[in-house]
PDB file of N, CA, C and O in Angstrom, chain B, residues numbered from 101:
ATOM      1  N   UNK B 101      13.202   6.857  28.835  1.00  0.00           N
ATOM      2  CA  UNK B 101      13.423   6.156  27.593  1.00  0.00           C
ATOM      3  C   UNK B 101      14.186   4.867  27.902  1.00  0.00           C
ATOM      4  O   UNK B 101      15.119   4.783  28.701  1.00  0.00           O
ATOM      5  N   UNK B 102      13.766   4.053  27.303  1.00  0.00           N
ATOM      6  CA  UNK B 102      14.243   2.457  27.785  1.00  0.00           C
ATOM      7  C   UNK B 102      15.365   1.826  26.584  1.00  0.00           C
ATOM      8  O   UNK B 102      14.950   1.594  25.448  1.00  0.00           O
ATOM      9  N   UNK B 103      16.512   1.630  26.882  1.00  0.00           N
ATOM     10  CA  UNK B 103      17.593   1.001  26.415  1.00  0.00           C
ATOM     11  C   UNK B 103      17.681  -0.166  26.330  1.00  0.00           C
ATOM     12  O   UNK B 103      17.383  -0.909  27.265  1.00  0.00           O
ATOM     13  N   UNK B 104      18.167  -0.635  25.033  1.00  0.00           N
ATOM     14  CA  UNK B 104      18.103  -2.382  24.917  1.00  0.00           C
ATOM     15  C   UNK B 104      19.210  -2.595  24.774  1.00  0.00           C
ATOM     16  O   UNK B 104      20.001  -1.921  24.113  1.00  0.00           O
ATOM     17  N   UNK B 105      19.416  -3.527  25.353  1.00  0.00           N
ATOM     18  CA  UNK B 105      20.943  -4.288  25.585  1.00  0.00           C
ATOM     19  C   UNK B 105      21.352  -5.193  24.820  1.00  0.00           C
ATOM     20  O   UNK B 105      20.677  -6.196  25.053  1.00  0.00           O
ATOM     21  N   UNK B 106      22.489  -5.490  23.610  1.00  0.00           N
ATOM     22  CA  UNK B 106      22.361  -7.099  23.038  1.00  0.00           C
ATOM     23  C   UNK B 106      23.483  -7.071  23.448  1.00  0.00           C
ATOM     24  O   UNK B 106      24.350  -6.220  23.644  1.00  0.00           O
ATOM     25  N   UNK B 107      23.298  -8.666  23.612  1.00  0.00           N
ATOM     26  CA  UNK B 107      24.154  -9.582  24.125  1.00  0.00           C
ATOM     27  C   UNK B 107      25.529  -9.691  22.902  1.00  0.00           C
ATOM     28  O   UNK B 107      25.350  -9.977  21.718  1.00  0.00           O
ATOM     29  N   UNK B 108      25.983  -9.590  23.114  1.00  0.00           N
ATOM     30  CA  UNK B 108      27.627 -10.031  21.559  1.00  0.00           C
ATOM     31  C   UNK B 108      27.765 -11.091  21.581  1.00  0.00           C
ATOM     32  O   UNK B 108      28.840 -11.276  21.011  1.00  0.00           O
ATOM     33  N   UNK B 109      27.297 -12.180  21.937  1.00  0.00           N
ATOM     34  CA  UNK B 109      27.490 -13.663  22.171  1.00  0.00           C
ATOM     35  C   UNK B 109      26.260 -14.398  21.338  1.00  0.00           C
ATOM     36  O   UNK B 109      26.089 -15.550  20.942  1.00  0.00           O
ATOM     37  N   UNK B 110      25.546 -13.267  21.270  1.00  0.00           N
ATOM     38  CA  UNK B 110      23.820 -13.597  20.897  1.00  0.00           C
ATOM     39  C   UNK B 110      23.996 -14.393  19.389  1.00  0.00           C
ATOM     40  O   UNK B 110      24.694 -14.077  18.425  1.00  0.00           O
ATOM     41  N   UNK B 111      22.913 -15.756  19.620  1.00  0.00           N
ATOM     42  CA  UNK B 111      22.819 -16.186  17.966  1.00  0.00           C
ATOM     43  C   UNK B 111      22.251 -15.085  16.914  1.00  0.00           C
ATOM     44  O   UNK B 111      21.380 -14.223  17.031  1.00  0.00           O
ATOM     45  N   UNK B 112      23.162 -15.490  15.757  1.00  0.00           N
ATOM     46  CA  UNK B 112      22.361 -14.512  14.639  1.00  0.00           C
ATOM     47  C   UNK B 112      20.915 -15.010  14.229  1.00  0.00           C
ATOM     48  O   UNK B 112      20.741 -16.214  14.412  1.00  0.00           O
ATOM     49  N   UNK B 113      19.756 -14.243  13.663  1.00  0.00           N
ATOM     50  CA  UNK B 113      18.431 -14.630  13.773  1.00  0.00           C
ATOM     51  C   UNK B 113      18.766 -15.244  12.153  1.00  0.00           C
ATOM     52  O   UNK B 113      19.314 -14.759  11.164  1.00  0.00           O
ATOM     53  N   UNK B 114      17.882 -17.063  12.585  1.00  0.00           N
ATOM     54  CA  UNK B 114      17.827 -17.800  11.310  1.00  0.00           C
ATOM     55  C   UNK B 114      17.784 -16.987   9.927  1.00  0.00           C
ATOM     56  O   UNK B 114      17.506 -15.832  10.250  1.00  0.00           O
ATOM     57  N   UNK B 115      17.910 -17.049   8.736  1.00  0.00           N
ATOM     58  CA  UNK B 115      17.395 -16.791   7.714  1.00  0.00           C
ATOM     59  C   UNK B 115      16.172 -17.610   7.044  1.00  0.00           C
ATOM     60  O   UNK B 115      15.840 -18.708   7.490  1.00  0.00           O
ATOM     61  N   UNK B 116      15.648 -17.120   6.152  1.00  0.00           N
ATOM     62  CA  UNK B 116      14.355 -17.781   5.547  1.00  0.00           C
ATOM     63  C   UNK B 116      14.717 -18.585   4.768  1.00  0.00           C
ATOM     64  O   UNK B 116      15.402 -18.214   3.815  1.00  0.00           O
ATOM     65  N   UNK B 117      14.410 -19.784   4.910  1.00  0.00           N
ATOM     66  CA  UNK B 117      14.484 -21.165   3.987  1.00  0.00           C
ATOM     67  C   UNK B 117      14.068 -20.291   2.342  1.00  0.00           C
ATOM     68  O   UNK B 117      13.194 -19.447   2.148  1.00  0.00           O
ATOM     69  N   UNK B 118      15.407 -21.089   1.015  1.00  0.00           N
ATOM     70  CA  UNK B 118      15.231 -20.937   0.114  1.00  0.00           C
ATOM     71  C   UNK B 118      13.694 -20.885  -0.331  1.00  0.00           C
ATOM     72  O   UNK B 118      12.953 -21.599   0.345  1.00  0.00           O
ATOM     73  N   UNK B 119      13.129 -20.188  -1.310  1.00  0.00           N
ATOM     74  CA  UNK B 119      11.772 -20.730  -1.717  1.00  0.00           C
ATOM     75  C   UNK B 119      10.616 -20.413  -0.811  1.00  0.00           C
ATOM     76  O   UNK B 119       9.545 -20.815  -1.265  1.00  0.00           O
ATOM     77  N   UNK B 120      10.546 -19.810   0.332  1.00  0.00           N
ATOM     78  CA  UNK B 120       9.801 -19.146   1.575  1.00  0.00           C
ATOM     79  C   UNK B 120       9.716 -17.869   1.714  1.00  0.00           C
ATOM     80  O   UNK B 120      10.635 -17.051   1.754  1.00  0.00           O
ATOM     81  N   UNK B 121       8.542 -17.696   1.792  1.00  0.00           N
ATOM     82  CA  UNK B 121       8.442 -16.116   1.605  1.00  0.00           C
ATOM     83  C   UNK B 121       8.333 -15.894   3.465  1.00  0.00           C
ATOM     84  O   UNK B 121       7.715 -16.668   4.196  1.00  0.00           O
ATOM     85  N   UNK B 122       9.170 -14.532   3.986  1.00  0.00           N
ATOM     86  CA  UNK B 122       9.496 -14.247   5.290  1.00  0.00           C
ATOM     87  C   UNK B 122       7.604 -14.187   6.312  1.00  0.00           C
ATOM     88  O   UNK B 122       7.426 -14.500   7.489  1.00  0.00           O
ATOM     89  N   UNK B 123       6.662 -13.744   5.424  1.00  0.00           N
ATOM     90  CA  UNK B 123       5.655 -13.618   5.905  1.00  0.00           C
ATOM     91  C   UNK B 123       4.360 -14.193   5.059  1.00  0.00           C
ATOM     92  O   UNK B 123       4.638 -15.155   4.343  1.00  0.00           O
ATOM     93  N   UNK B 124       3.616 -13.954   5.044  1.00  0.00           N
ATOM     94  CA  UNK B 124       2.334 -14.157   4.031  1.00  0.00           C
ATOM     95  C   UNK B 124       1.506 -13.215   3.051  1.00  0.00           C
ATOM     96  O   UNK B 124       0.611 -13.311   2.211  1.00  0.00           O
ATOM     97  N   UNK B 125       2.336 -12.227   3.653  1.00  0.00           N
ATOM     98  CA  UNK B 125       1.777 -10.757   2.360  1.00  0.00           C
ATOM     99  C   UNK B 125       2.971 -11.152   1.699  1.00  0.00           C
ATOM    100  O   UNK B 125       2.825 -11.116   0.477  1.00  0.00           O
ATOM    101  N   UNK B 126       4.446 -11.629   2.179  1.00  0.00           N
ATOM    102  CA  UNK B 126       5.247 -11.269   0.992  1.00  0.00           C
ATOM    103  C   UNK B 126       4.992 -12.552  -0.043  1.00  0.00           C
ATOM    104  O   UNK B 126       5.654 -12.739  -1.064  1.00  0.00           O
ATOM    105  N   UNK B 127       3.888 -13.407   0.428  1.00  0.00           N
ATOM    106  CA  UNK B 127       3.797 -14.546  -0.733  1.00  0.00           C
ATOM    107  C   UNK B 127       3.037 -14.175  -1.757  1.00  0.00           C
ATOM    108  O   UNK B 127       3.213 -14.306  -2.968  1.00  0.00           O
ATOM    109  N   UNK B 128       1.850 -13.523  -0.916  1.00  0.00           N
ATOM    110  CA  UNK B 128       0.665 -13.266  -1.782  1.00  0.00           C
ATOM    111  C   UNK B 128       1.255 -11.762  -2.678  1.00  0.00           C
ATOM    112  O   UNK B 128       0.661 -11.267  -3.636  1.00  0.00           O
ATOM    113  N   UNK B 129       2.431 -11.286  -2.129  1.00  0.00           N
ATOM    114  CA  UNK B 129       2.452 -10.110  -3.229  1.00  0.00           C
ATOM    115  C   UNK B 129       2.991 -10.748  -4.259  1.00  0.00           C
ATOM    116  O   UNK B 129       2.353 -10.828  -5.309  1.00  0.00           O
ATOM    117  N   UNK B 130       4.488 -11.414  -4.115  1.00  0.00           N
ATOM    118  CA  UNK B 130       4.904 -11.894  -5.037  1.00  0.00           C
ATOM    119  C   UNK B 130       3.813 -13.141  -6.114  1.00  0.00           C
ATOM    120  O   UNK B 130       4.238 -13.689  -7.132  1.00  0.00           O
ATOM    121  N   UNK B 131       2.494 -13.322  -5.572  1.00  0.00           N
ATOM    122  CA  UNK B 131       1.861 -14.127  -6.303  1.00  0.00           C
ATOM    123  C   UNK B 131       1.144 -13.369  -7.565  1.00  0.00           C
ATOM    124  O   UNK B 131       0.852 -13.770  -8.691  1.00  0.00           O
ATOM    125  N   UNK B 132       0.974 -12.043  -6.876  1.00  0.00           N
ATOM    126  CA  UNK B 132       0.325 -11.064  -8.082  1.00  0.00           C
ATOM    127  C   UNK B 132       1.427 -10.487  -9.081  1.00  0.00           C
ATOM    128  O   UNK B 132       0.814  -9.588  -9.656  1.00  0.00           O
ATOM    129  N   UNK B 133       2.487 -10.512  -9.506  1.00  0.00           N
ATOM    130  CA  UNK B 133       3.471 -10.116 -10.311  1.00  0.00           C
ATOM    131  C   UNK B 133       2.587 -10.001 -11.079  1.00  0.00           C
ATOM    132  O   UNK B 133       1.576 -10.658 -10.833  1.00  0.00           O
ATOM    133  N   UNK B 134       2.603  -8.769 -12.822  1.00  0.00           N
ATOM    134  CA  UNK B 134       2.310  -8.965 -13.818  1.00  0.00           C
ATOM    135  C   UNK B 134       3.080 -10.157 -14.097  1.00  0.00           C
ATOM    136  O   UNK B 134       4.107 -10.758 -13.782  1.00  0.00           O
ATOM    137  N   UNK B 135       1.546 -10.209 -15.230  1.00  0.00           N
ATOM    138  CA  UNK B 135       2.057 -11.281 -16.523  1.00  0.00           C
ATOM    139  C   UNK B 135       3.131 -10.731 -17.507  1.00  0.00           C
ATOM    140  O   UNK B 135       3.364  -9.527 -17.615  1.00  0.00           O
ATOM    141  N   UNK B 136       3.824 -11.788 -18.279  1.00  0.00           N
ATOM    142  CA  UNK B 136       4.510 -10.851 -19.411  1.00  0.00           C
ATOM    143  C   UNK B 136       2.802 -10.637 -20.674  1.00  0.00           C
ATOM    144  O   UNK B 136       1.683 -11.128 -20.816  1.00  0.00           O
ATOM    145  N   UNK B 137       3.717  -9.553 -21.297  1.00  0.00           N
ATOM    146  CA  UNK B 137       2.679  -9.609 -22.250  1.00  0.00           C
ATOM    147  C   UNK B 137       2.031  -8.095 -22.125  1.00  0.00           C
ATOM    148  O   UNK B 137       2.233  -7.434 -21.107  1.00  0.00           O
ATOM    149  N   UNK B 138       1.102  -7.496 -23.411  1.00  0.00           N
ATOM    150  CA  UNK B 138       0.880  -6.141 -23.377  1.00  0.00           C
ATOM    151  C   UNK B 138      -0.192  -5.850 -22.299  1.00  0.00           C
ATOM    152  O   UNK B 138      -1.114  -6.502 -21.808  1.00  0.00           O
ATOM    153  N   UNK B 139       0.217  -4.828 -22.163  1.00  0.00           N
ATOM    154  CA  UNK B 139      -0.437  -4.218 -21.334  1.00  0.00           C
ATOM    155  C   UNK B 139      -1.857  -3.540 -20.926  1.00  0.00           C
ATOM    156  O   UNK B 139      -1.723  -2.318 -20.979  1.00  0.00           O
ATOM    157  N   UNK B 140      -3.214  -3.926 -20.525  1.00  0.00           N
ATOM    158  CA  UNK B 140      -4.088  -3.427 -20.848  1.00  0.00           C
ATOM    159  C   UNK B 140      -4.157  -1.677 -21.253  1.00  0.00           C
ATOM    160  O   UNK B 140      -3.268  -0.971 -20.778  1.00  0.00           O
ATOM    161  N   UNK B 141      -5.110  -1.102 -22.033  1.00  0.00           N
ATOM    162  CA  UNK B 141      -5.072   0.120 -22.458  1.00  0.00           C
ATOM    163  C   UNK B 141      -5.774   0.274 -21.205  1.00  0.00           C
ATOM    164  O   UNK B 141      -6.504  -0.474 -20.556  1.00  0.00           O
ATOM    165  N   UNK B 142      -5.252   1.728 -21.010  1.00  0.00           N
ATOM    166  CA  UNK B 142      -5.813   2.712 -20.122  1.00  0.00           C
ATOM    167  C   UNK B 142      -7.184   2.793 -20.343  1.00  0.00           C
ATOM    168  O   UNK B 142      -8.114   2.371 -19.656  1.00  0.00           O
ATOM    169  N   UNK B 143      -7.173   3.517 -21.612  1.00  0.00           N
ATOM    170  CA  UNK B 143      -8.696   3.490 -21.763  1.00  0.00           C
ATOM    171  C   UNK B 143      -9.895   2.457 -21.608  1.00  0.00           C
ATOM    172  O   UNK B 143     -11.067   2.706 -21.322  1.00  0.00           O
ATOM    173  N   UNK B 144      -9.349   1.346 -21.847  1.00  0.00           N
ATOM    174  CA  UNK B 144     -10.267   0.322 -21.230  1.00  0.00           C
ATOM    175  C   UNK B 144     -10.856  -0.229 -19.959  1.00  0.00           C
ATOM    176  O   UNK B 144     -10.603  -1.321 -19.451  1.00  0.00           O
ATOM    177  N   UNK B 145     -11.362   0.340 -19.694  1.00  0.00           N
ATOM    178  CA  UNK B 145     -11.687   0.000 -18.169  1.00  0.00           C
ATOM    179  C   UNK B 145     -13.240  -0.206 -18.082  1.00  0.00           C
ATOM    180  O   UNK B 145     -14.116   0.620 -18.340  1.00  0.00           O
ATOM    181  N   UNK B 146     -13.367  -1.452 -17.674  1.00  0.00           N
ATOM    182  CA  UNK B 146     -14.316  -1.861 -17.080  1.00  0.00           C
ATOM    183  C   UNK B 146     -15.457  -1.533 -16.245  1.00  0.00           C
ATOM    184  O   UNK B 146     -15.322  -0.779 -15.281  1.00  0.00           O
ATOM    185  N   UNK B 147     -16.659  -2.093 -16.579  1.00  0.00           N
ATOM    186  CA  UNK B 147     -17.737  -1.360 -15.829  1.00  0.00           C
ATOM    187  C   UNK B 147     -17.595  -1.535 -14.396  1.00  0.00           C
ATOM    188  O   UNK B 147     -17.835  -0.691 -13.532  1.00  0.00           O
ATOM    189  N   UNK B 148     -17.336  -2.270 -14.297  1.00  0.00           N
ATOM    190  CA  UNK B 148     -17.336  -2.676 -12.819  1.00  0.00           C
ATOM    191  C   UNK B 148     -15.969  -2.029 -12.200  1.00  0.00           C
ATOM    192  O   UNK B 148     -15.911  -1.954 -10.973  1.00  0.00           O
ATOM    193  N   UNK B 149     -15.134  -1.672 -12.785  1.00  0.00           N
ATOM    194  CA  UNK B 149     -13.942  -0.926 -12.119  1.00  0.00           C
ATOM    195  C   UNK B 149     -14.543   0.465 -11.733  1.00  0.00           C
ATOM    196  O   UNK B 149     -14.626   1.047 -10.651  1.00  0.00           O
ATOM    197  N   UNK B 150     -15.104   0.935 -13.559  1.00  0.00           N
ATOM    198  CA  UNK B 150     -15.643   2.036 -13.196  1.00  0.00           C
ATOM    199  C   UNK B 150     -16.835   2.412 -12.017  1.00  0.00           C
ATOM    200  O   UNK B 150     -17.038   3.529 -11.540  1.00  0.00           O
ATOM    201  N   UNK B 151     -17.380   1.454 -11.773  1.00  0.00           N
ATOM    202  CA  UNK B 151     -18.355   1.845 -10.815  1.00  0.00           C
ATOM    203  C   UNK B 151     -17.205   2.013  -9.247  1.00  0.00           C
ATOM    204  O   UNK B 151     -17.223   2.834  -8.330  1.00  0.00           O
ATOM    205  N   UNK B 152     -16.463   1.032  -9.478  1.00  0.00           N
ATOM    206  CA  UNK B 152     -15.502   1.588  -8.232  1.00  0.00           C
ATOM    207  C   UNK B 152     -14.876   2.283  -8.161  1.00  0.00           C
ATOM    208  O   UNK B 152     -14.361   2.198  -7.046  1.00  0.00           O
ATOM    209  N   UNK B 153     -14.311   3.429  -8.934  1.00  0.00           N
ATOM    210  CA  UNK B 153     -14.127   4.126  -8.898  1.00  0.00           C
ATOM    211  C   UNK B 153     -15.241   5.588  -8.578  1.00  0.00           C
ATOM    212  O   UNK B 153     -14.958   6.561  -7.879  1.00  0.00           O
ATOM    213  N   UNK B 154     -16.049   5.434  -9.050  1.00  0.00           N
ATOM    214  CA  UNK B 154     -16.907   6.357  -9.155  1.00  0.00           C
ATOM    215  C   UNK B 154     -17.165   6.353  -7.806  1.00  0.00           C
ATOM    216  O   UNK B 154     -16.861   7.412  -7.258  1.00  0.00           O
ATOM    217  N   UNK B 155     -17.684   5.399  -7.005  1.00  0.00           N
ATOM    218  CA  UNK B 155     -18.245   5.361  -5.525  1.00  0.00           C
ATOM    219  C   UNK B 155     -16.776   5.864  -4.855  1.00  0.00           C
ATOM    220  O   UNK B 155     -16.973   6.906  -4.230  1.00  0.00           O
ATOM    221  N   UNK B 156     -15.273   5.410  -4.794  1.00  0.00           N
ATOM    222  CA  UNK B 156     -14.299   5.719  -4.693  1.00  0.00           C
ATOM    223  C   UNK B 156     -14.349   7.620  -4.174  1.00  0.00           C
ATOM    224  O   UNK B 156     -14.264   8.291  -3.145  1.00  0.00           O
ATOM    225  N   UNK B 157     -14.589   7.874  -6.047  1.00  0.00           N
ATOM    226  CA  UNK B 157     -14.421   9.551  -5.631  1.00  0.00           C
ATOM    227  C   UNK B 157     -15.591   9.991  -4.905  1.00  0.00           C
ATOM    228  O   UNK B 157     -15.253  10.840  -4.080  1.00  0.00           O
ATOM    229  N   UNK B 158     -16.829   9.755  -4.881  1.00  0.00           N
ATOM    230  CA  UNK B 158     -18.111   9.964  -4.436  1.00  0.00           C
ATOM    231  C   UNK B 158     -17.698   9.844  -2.789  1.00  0.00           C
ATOM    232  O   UNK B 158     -18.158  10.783  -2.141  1.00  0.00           O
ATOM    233  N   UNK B 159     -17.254   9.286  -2.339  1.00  0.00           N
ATOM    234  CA  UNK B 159     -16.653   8.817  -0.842  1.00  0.00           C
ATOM    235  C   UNK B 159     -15.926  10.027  -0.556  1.00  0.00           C
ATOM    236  O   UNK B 159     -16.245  10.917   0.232  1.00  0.00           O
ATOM    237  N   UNK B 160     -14.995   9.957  -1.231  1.00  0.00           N
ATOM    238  CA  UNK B 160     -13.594  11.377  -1.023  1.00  0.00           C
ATOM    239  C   UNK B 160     -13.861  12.636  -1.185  1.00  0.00           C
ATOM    240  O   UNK B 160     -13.259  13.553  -0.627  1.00  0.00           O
ATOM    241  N   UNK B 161     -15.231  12.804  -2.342  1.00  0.00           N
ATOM    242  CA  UNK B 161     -15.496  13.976  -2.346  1.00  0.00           C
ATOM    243  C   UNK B 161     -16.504  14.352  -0.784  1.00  0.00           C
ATOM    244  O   UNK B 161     -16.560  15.469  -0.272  1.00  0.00           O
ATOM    245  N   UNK B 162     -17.059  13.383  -0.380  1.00  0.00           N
ATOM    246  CA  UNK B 162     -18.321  13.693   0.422  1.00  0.00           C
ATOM    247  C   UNK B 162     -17.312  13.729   1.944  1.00  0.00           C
ATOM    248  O   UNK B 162     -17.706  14.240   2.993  1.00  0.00           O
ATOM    249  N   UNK B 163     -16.035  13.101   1.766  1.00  0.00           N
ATOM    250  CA  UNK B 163     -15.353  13.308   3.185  1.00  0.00           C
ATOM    251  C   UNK B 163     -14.637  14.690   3.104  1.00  0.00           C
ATOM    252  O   UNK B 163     -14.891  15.501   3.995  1.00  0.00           O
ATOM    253  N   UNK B 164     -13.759  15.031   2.110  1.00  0.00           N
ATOM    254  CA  UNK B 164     -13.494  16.373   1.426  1.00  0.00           C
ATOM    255  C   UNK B 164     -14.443  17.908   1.850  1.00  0.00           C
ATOM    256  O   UNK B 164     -13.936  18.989   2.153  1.00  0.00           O
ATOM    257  N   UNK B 165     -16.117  17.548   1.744  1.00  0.00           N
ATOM    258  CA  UNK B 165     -16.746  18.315   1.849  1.00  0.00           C
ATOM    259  C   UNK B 165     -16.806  18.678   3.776  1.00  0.00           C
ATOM    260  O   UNK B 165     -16.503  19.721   4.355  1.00  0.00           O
ATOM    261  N   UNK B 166     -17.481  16.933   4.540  1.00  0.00           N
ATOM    262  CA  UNK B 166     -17.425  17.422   5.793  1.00  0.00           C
ATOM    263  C   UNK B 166     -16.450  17.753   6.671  1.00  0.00           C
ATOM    264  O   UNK B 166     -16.640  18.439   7.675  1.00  0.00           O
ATOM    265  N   UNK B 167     -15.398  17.286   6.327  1.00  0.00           N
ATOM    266  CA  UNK B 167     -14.197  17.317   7.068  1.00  0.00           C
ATOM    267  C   UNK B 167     -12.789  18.658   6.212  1.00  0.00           C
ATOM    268  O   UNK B 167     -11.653  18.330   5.869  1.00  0.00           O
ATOM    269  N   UNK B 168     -13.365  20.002   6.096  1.00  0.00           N
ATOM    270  CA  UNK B 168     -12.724  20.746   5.183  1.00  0.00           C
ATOM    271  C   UNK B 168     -11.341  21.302   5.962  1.00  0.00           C
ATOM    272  O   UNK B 168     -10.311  21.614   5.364  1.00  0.00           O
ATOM    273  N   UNK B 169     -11.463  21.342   6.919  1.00  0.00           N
ATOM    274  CA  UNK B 169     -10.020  21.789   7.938  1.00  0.00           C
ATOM    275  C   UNK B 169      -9.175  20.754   7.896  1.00  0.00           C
ATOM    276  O   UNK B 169      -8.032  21.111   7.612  1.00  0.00           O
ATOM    277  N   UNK B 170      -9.344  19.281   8.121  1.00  0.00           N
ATOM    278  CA  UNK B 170      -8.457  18.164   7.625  1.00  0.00           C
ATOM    279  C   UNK B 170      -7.724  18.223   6.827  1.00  0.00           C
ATOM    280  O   UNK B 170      -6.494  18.195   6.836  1.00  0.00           O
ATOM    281  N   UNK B 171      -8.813  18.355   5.667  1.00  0.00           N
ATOM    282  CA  UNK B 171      -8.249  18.074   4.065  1.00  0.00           C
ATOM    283  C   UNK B 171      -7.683  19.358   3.856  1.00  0.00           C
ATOM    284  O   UNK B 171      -6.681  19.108   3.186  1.00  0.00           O
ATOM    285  N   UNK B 172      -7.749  21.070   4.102  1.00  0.00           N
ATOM    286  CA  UNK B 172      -6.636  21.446   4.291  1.00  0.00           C
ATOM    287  C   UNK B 172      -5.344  21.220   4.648  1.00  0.00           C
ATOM    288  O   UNK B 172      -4.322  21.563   4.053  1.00  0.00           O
ATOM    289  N   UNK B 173      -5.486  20.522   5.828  1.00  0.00           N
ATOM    290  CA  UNK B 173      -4.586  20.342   6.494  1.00  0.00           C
ATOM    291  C   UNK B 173      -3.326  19.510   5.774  1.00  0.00           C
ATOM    292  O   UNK B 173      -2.166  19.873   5.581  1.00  0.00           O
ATOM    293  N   UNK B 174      -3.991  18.274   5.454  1.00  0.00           N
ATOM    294  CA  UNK B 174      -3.474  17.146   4.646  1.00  0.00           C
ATOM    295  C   UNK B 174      -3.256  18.003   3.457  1.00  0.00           C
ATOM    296  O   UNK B 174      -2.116  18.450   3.582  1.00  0.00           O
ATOM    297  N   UNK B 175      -3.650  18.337   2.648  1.00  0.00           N
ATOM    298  CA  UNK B 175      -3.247  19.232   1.407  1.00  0.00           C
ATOM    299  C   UNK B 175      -1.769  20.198   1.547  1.00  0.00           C
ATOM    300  O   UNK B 175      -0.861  20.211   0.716  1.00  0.00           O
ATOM    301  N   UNK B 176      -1.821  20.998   2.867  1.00  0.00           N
ATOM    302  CA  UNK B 176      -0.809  21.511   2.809  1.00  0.00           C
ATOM    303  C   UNK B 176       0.910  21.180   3.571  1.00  0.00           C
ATOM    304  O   UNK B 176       2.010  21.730   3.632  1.00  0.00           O
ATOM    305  N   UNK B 177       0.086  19.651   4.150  1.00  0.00           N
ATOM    306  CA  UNK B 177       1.990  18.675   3.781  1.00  0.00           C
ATOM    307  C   UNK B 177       1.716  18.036   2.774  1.00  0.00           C
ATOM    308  O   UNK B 177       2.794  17.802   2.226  1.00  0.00           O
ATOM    309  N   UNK B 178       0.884  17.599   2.181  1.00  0.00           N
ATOM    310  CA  UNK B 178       1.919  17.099   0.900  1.00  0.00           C
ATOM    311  C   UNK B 178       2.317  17.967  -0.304  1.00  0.00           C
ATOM    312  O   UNK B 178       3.137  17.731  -1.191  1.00  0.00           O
ATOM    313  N   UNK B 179       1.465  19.113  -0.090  1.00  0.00           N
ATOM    314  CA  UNK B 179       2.340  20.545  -1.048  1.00  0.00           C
ATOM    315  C   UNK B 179       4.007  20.697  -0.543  1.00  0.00           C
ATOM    316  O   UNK B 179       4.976  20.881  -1.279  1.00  0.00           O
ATOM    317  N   UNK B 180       3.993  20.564   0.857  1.00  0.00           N
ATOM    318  CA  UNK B 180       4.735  20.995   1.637  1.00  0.00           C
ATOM    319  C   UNK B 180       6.211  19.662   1.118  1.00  0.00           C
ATOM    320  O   UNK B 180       7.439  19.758   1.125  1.00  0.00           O
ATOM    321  N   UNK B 181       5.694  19.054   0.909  1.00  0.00           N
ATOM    322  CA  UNK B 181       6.404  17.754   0.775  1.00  0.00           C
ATOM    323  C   UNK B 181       7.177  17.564  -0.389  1.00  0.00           C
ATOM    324  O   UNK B 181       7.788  16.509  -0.558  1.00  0.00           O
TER     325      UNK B 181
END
């Protein structure tokens, strides 16, 4: 096992310029914030969501089916959890 050494003399690592996001996911997340304002209804959902969804579960169920010792598997840590 390999040990890292710091130096105590060592510069502290810059901080991020005001107004700069540290990476580029943290820009683009903070770019998606909700809007203010109500909230779409649940029930409304779109055809086109719905079709993604549908292919979504259609996927999970058909991996669910070939892979059944997995998805045990996975099932019983997050029971476990």
């Amino acid at each position: 096992m390999a040990r890292l050494a710091f130096d105590s003399n060592a510069e502290e690592t810059p901080k991020e310029a005001p107004g700069h996001a540290a990476s580029p996911g943290k820009h683009e997340a903070a770019s998606r914030t909700p809007s203010a304002g109500p909230k779409p209804s649940p029930k409304s959902t779109t055809p086109k969501r719905a079709q993604k969804a549908a292919r979504a579960r259609s996927r999970a169920l058909t991996w669910i089916a070939e892979n059944p010792d997995a998805w045990h598997y996975m099932e019983g840590l997050a029971l476990h959890e």
